[in-house]
C-alpha positions as CSV (number, residue, x, y, z in Angstrom):
1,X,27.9,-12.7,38.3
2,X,26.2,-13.5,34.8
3,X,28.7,-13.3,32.1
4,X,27.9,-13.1,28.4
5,X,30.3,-13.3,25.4
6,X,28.6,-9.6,24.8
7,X,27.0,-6.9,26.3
8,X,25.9,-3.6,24.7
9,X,25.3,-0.7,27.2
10,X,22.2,1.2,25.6
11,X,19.0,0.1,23.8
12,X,18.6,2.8,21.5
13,X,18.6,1.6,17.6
14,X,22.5,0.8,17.5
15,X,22.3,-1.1,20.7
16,X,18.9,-3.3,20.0
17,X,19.5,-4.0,16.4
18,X,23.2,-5.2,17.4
19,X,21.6,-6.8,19.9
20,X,18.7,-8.6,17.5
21,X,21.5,-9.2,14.3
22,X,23.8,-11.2,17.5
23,X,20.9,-13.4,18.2
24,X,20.3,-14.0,14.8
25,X,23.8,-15.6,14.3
26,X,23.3,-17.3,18.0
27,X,25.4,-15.4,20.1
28,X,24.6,-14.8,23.5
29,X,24.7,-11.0,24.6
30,X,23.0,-8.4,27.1
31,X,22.0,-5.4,26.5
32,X,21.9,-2.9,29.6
33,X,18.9,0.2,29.1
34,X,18.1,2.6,32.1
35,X,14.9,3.6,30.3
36,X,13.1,1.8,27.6
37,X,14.0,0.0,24.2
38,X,14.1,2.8,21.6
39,X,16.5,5.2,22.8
40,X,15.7,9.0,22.0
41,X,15.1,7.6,18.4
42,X,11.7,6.3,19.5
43,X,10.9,7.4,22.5
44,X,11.5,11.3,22.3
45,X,13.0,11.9,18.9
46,X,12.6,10.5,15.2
47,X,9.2,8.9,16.0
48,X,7.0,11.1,18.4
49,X,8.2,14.2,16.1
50,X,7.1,12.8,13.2
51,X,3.7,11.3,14.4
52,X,3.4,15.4,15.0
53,X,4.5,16.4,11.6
54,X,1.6,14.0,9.8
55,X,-0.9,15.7,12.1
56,X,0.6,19.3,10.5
57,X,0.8,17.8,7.3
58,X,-2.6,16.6,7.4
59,X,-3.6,20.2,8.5
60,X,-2.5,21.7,6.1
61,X,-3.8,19.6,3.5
62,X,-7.2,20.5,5.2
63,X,-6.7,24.0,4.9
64,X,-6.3,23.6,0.9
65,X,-9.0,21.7,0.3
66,X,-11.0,24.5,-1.6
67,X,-8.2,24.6,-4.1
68,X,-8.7,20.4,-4.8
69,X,-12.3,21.7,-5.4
70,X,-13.6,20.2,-2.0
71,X,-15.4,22.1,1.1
72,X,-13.1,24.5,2.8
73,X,-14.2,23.6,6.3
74,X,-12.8,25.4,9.6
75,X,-11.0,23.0,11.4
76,X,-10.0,23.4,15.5
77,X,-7.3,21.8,16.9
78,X,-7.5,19.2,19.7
79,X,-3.9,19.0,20.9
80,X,-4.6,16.8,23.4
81,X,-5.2,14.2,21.1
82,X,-2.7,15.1,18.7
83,X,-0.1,14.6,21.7
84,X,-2.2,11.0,22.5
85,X,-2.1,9.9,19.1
86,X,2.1,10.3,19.1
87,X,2.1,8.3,22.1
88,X,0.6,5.8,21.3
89,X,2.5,5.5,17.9
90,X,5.6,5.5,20.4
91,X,4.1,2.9,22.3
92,X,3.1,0.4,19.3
93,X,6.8,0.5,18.0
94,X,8.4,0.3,21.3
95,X,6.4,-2.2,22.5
96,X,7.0,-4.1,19.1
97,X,11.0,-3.8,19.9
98,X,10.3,-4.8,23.3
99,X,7.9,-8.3,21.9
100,X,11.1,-8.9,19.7
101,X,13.7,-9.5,22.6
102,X,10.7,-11.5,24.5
103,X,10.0,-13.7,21.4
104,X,14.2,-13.9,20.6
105,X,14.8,-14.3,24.5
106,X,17.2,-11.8,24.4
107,X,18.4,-11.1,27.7
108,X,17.2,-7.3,28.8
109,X,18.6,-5.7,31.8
110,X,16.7,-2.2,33.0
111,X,19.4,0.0,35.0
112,X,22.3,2.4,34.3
113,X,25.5,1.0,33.9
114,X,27.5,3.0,35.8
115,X,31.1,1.6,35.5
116,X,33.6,-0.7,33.7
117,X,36.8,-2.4,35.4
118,X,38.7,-5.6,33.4
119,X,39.5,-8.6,35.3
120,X,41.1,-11.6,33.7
121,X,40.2,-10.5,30.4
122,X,36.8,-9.9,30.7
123,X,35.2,-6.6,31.2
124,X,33.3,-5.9,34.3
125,X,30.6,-3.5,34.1
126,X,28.7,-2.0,37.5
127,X,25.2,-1.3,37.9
128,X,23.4,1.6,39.7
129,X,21.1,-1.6,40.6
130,X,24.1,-3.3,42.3
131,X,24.9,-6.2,39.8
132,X,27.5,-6.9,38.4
133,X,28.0,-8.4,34.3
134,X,30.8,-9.3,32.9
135,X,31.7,-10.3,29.0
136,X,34.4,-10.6,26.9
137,X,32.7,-8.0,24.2
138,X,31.7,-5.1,24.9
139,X,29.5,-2.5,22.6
140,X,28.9,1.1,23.6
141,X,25.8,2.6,22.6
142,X,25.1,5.3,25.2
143,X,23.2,7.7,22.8
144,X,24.3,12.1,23.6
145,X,22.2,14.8,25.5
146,X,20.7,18.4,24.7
147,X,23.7,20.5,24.7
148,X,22.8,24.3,26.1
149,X,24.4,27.5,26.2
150,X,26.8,29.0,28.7
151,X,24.3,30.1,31.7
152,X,21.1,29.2,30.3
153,X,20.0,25.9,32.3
154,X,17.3,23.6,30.6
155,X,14.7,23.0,33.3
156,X,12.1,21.3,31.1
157,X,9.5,23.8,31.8
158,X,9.9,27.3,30.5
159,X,13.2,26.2,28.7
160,X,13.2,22.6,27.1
161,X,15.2,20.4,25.3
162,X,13.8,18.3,22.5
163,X,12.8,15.7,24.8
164,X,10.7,18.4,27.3
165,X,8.5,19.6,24.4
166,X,7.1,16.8,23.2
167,X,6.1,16.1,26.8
168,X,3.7,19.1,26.4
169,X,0.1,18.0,26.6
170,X,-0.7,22.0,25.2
171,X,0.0,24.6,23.1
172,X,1.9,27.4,23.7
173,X,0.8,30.7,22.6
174,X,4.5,31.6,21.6
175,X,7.4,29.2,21.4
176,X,11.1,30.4,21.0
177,X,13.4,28.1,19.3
178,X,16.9,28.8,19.8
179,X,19.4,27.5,16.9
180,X,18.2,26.6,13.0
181,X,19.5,23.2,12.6
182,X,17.4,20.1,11.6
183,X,15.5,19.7,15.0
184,X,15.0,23.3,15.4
185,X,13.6,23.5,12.1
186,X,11.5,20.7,12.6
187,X,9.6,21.5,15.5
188,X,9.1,25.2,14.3
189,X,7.6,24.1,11.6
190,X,5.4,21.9,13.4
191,X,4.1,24.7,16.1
192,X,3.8,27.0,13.3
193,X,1.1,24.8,11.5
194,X,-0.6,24.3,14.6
195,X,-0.8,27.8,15.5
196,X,1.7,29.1,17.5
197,X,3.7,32.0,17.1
198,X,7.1,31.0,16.6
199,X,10.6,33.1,16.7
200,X,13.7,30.9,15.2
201,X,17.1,32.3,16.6
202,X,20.3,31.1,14.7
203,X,23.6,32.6,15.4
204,X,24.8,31.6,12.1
205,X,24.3,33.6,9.0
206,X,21.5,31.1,7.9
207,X,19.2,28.2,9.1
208,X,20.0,24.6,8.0
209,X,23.5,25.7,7.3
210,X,25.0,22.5,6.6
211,X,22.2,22.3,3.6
212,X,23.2,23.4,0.4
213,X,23.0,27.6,0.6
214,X,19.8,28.1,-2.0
215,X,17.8,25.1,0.3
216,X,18.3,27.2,3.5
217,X,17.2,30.3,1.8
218,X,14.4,28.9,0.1
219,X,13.5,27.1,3.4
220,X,13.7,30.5,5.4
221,X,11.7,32.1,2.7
222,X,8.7,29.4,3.2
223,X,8.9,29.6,7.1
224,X,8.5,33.9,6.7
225,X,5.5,32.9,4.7
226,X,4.0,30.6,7.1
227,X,4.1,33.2,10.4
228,X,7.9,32.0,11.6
229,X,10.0,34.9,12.1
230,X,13.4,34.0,11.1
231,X,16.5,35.7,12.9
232,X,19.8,35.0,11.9
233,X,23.1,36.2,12.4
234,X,22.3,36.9,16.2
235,X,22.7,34.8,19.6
236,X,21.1,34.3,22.6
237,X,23.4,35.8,25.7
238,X,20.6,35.1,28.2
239,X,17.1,34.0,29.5
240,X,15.0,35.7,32.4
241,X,11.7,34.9,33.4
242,X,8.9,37.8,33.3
243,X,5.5,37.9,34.0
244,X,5.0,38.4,29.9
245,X,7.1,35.1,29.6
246,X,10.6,34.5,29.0
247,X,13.0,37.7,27.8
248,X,15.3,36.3,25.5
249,X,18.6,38.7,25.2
250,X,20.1,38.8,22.2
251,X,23.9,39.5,21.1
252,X,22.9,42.7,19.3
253,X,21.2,44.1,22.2
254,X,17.2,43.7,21.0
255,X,15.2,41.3,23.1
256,X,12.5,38.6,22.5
257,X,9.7,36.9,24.6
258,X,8.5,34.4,24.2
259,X,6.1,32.0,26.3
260,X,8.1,28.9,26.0
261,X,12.1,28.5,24.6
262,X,13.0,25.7,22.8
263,X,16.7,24.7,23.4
264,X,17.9,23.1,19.8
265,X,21.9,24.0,19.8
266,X,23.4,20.5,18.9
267,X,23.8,17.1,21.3
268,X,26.6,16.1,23.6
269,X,27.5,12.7,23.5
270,X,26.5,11.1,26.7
271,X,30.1,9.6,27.9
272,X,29.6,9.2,31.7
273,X,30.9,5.5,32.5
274,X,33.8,5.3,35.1
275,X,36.8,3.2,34.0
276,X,38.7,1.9,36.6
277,X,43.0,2.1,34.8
278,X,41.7,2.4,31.6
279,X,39.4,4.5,29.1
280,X,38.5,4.3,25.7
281,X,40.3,7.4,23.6
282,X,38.1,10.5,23.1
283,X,38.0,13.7,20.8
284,X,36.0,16.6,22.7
285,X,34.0,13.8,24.4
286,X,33.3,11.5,21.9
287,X,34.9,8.1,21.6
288,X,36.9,7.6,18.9
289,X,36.6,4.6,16.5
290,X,38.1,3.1,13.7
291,X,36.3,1.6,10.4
292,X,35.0,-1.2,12.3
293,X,33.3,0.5,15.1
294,X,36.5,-0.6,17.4
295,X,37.9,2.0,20.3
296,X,41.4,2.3,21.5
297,X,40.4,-0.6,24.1
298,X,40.8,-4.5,23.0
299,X,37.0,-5.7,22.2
300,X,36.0,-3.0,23.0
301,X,33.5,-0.9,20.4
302,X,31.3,2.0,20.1
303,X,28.5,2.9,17.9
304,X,25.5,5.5,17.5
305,X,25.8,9.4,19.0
306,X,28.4,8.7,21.6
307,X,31.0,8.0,18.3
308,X,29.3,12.0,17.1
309,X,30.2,10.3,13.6
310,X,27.0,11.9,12.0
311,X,24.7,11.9,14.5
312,X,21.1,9.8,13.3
313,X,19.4,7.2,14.2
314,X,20.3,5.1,10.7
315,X,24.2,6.1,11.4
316,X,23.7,4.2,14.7
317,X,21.7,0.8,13.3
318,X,24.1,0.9,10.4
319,X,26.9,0.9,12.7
320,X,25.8,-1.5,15.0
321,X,25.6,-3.8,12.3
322,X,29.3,-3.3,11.5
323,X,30.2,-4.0,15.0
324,X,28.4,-7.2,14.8
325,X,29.9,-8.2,12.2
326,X,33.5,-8.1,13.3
327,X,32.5,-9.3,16.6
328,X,31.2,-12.5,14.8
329,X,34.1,-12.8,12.3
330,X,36.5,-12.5,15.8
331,X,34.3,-15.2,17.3
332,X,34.2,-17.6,14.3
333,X,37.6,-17.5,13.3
334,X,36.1,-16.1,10.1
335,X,37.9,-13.3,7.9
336,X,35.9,-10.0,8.3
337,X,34.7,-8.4,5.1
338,X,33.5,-5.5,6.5
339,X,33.5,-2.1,4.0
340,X,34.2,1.0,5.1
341,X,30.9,3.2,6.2
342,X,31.4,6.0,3.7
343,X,29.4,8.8,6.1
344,X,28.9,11.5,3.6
345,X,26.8,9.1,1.4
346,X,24.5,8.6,4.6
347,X,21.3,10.5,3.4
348,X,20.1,13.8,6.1
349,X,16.9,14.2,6.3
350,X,14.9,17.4,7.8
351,X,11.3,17.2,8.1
352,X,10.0,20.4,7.5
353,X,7.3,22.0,5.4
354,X,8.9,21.8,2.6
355,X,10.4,18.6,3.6
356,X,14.7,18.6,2.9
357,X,16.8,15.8,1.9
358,X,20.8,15.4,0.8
359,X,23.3,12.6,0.3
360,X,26.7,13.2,-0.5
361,X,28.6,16.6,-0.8
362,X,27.3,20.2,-1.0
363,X,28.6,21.7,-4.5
364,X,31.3,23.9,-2.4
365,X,32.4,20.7,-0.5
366,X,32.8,18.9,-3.9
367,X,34.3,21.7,-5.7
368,X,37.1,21.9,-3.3
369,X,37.2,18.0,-3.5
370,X,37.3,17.4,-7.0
371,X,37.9,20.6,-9.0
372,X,35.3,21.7,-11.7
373,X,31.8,20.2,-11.5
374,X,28.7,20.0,-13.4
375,X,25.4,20.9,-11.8
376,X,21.8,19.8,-12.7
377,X,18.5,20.8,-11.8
378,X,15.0,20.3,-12.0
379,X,12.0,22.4,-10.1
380,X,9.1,20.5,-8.8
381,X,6.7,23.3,-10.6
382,X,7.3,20.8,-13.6
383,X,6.7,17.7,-12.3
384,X,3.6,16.3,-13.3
385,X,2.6,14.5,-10.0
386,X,3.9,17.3,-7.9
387,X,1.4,19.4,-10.0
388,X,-0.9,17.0,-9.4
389,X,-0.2,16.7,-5.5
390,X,-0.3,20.5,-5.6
391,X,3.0,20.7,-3.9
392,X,5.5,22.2,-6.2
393,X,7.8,24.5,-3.9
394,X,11.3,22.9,-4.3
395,X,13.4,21.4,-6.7
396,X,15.8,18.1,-6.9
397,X,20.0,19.5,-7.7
398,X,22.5,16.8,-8.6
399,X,26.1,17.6,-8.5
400,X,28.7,15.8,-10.4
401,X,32.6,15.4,-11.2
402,X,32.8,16.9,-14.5
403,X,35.9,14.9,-15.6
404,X,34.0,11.2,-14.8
405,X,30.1,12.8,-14.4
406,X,30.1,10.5,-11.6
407,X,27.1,11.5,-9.2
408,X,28.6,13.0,-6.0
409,X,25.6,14.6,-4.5
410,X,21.9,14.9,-4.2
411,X,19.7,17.9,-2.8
412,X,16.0,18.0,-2.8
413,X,13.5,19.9,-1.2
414,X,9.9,19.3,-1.5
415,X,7.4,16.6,-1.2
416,X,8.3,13.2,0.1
417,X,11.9,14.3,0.1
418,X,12.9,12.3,2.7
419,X,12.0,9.1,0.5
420,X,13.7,10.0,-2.4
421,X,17.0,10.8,-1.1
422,X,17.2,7.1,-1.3
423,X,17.3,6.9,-4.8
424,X,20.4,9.3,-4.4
425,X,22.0,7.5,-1.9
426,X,21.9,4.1,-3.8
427,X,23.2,6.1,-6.9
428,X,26.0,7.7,-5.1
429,X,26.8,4.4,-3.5
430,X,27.1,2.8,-6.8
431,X,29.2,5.5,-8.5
432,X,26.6,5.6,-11.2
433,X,27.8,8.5,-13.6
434,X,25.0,11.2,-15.7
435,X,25.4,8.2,-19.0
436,X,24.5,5.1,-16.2
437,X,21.2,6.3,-15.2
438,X,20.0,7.2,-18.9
439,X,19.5,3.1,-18.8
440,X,17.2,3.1,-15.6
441,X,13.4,3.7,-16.5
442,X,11.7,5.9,-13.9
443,X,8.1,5.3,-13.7
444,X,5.4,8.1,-14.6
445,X,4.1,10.0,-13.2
446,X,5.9,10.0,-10.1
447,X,8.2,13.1,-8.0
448,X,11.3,10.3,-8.9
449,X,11.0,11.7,-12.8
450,X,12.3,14.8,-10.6
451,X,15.7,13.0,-10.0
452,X,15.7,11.5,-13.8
453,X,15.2,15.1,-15.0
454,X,18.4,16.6,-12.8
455,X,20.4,13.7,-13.5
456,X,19.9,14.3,-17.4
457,X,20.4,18.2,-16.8
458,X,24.1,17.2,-15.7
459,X,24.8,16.8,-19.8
460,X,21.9,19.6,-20.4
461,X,19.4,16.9,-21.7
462,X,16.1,17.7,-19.3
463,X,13.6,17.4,-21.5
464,X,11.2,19.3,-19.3
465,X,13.1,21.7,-17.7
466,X,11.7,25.2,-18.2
């Protein structure tokens, strides 16, 4: 039996960065992947989907060409090599993680760990290949699952999870996506661009809901305009196959059908090792974990979906870094200096058309956190790049303590959202207040002179605002 000081059970972005950041400080470890390098992150999640929303985006940039003064020229769509060109853009990066273990010699195992006993202070952990590892650390990083509803079984055909539809090498002429949240959302807005008619069912009373209420409005208002029939309020009790498609039945008695039905209710976390006389404490099937990634078990941690901390790929890296970390400082005799991960200051992103980004609370979370707050905002329809890029739907809104004006959230929606938020998070971080950031200098023109302009609203000194 090999035996390593520490093994990490799953490859996705926690697991291989842990597993990269130990080898860096020359310690040996394992990791243990039944499929590829990546996890869902690169394989079938963050990656593929957004190789697929830069071919929408590029689409639609196509269709508005006339109105940058340039030929308006009907384009058709080759899926086919839309899907090829995602593949391969999965392939380059996993195959780069994959060249990094190879050129660090980091040791790789492919099978499914199926079980963990302790002997003599190490763990043991069981392989559906029939070895055996044992270590003295051991990191957890087994990723979550496409949660379903009651009755309605995903069969990755007619009814597919996340992972199913990006396996499709065509389009469908209808697509049904069941639930509003981010990956919902996402892919709607991609099949909608390329042509399909899609239906969005959300039981709650809007789509995005954990966005700030004006974004998911303003977001449902954009996908009406774009062909996406939004349905809230209402759930799916049921799915039957016709010869017109799949029959959706909804709670208030109507029906939709649909040629395909995208399952996009939320993600189990994927806890399915045995433990032989012991087992890491849980809440509803996650493992729980203290400040530095530790479970209830000695040396025992857990990063990444399985934790259902906040459920993103950077959560999981950010984690597994953490974990590291105190592994090392345990190791070295060293004195940890670890800080506290502060998850509502990890930035969400939702890459729609418009694009959505936040950091931090939602004005009613930080109302009933902190009492009376000031709010600032500034629309993108003022923005001289944003002009420029003719993309002005959305706005940036800052939210702030109103006895400190310290910055405790960010909201945008609109372009390049997703790489702004940073600027947010890093402010947040900070505990910069409205008077700090008067000293930083934001270059022009840029969308950032978006976040200057709601951050100088908070104390009602936008000079652009209209």
């Amino acid at each position: 039996m090999q035996h390593y000081q520490v093994i990490i059970i799953g490859g996705g972005p926690g697991g291989y960065e842990a597993a990269i950041r130990l080898n860096q400080y020359e310690i040996p470890c394992l990791v243990i992947e039944k499929a590829r390098l990546g996890g869902i992150c690169l394989n079938w999640g963050c990656i593929p989907t957004k190789a697929l929303v830069r071919s929408a985006e590029l689409l639609s940039d196509i269709r508005e060409a006339e109105s940058f003064g340039l030929p308006n020229t009907p384009v058709a769509i080759d899926y086919t090599k839309i899907w090829q060109r995602k593949n391969a853009v999965v392939e380059q990066l996993v195959g780069g993680i994959e060249y990094l273990f190879r050129k660090r010699k980091i040791p790789l195992v492919n099978t499914e760990a199926i079980a963990v006993r302790q002997e003599d202070g190490s763990y043991i952990i069981s392989t559906t290949s029939g070895e055996d590892f044992s270590c003295e650390y051991l990191v957890l990083a087994t990723g979550s699952e496409a949660k379903s509803l009651p009755g309605i079984e995903i069969n990755e055909e007619n009814i597919m999870s996340s992972t199913g539809i990006l396996k499709l090498e065509s389009l469908p002429k209808s697509l049904a996506v069941v639930g509003g949240g981010v990956i919902g959302c996402e892919f709607a807005s991609i099949f909608a661009t390329f042509g399909v008619q899609v239906s969005i069912i959300e039981f709650l009373p809007r789509i995005v809901a954990l966005e700030e209420e004006e974004i998911s409005k303003r977001l449902a208002i954009s996908f009406k305009k774009a062909g996406i029939k939004v349905i809230t309020g209402k759930g799916v009790q049921s799915i039957s196959s016709s010869p017109e498609g799949m029959i959706l039945n909804l709670t208030d008695g109507s029906t939709l059908t649909a040629e395909k039905v995208l399952m996009s209710v939320g993600r189990n976390p994927v806890n399915s090792l045995q433990w032989n006389n012991l087992s890491p404490n849980t809440e509803r099937g996650a493992i729980v974990i203290d400040d530095a990634m530790r479970t209830s078990l000695n040396k025992v941690y857990a990063i990444g979906d399985v934790t259902a901390k906040l459920q993103l790929a950077h959560t999981a890296s950010k984690q597994g870094l953490m974990a590291v970390e105190h592994i090392v400082s345990l190791i070295k005799g060293k004195e940890s200096h670890i800080p506290t991960l502060e998850y509502i200051n990890i930035p969400r992103c939702t890459f729609t058309n418009p694009e959505i980004a936040s950091v931090g609370y939602t004005e009613t979370e930080a109302r009933a956190k902190f009492g009376d707050l000031v709010i600032g905002k500034f629309p993108f329809a003022a923005n001289g790049k944003a002009m420029a890029m003719g993309n002005t739907n959305g706005f940036v809104k800052t939210i702030a303590r109103k006895d400190t004006e310290e910055i405790v959230g960010m909201h945008i929606m609109g372009p390049h959202a997703a790489e702004l938020i940073a600027q947010g998070a890093i402010l947040i971080a900070n505990k910069s207040t409205a008077e700090n950031v008067e000293t930083i200098v934001f270059a022009h023109p840029t969308l950032s002179e978006a976040i200057m302009e709601a951050i100088h609203d908070l104390r009602n000194l936008s000079i652009h605002k209209i």
